[in-house]
C-alpha positions in Angstrom: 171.2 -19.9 98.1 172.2 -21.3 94.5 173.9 -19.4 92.2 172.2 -18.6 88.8 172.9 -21.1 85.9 171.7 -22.6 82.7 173.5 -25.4 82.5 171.8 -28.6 83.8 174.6 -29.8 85.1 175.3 -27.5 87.0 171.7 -27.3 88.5 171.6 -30.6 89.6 175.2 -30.7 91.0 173.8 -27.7 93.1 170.9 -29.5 94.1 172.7 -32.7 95.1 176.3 -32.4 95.0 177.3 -35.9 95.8 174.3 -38.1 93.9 172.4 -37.6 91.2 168.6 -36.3 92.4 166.0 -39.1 92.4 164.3 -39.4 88.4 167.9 -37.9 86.9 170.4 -39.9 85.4 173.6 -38.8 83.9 175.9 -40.8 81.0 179.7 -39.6 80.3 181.8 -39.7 77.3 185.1 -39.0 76.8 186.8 -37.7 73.8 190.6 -37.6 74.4 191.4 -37.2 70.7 189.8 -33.6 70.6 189.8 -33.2 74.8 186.2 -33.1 75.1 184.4 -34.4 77.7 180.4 -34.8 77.1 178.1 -35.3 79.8 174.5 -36.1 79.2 171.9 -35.3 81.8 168.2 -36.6 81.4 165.5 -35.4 83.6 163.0 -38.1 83.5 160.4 -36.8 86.2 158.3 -33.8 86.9 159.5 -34.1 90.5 163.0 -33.7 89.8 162.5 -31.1 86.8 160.7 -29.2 90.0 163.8 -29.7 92.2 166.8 -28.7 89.6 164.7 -25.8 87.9 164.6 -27.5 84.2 162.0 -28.7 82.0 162.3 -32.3 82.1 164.3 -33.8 78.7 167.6 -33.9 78.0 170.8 -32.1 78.1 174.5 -32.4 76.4 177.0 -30.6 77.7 179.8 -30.6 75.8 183.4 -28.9 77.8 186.9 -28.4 76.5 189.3 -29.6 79.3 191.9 -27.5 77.2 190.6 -24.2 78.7 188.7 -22.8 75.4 186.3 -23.4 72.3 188.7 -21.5 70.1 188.0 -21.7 66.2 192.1 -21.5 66.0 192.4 -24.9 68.7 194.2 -27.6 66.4 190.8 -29.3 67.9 188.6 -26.7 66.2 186.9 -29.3 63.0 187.1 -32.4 65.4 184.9 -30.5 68.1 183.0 -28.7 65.3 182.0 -33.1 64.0 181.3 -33.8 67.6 178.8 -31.2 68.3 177.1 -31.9 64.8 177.0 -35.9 66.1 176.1 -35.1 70.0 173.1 -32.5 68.3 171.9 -35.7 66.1 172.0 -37.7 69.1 168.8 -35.4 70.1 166.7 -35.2 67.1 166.9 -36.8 63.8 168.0 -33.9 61.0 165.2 -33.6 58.6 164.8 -31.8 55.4 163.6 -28.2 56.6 165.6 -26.9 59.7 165.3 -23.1 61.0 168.1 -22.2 62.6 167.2 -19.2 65.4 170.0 -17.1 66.6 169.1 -15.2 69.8 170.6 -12.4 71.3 171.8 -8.5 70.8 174.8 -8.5 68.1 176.5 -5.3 69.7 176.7 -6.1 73.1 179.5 -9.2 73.0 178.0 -11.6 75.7 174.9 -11.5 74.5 176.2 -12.0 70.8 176.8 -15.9 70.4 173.3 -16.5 68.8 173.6 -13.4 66.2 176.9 -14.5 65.4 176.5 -18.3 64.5 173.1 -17.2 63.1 175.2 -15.6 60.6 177.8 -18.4 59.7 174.9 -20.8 58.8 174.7 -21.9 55.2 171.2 -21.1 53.8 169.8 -23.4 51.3 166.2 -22.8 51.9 166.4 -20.2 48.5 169.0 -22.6 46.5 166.9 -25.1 46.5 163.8 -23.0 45.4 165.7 -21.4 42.9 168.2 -23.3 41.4 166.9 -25.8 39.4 169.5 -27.0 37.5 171.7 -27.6 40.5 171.7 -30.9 42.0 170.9 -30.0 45.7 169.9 -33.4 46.7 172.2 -33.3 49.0 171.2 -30.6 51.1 168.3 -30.0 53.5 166.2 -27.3 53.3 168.1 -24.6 55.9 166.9 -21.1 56.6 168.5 -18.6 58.7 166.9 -16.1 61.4 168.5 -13.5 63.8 165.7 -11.8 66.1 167.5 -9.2 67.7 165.9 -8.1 70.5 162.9 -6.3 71.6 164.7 -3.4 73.2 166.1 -3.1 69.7 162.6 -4.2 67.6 160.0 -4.0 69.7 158.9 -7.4 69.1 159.0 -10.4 71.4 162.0 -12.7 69.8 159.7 -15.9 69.9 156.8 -13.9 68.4 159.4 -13.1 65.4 160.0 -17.2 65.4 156.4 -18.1 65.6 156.0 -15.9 62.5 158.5 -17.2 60.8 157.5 -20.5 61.4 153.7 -20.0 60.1 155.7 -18.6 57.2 158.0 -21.6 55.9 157.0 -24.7 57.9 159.8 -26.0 59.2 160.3 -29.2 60.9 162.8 -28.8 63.5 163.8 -25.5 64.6 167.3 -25.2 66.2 167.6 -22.1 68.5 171.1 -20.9 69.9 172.1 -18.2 72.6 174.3 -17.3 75.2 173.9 -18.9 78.6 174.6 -18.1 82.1 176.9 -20.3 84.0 177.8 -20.2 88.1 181.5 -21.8 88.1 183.9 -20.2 86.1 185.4 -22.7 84.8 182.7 -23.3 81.9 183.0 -19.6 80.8 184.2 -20.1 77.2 184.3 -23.4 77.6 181.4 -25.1 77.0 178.4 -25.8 74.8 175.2 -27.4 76.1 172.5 -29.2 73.8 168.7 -29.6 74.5 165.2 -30.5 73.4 163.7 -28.8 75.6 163.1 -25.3 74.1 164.1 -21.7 75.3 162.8 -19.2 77.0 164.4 -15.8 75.3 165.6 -13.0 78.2 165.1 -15.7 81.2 
């Protein structure tokens, strides 16, 4: 029996700990300077999307090998321009992003996507509203936290669809906590996707 995870790559070492499934391949890169390693996983079939439990699409998972994602590592702005370049190597930033933040601020394991949701610099009004700034610079950002329907009610991606009808965005970035089976990526790591998410699974 597997254990339950979200991460990718742990699925498919579960799967097939010794070589990678048939219609999966996996690329490595090592950043020393900022001890990161990044491991990308594409699942290229429908046969093996069936076999690790993923949609098929990619997945960057990004792990300290320090022992911890801490905003005080001497690491912390290195890691923080390596996530921005490792999420760029999954979509193309354009000028209106929605950024989701999943998740129940008051319980703390469940609190990631609340948390960064919060930390997000909003343009979407500035540029609206200021005129006489110069905010050529910026895209188009707008913030979101869902909470969560024991809390509202409402299903979380129903609050995003809404939103979405609302402002048009083209590329909606959702983050939330994850599950992981070896303990050793508790706190540790971050994994990337375009595959979507499927709030409360």
């Amino acid at each position: 029996m597997s254990l339950r995870t979200d991460l990718a790559l742990e699925s498919a070492q579960q799967v097939s700990p010794d070589a990678l499934p048939e219609g999966v391949t996996k690329l490595e890169r090592s950043r020393k300077d900022i001890r990161l390693e990044v491991t990308e996983i594409t699942i290229e079939t429908e046969n093996a999307a069936r076999l690790i439990n993923k949609p098929a699409g990619r997945y960057i998972t990004v792990e300290s090998s320090d022992g911890s994602f801490s905003s005080y590592s001497d690491f912390f702005d290195g890691r923080v321009n390596c996530l921005a370049k490792e999420i760029t190597r999954l979509c193309n930033i354009p000028e209106r992003v929605l950024v989701v933040g999943l998740g129940n601020r008051s319980i703390t394991p469940d609190s990631l996507g609340p948390r960064v949701a919060e930390r997000i610099f909003a343009t979407r009004h500035i540029k609206k509203l200021a005129k006489d700034l110069d905010t050529s610079h910026l895209c188009d950002v707008a913030a979101l936290t869902t909470g969560v329907m024991a809390q509202t009610g409402v299903e979380s991606s129903a609050c995003v669809k809404a939103i979405c009808n609302e402002i048009s965005p083209q590329l909606v970035i959702v983050i939330d906590a994850l599950a992981c089976s070896e303990l050793s990526h508790l706190g540790t790591t971050v994994q990337l996707c375009n595959t979507g998410i499927s709030p409360g699974s």
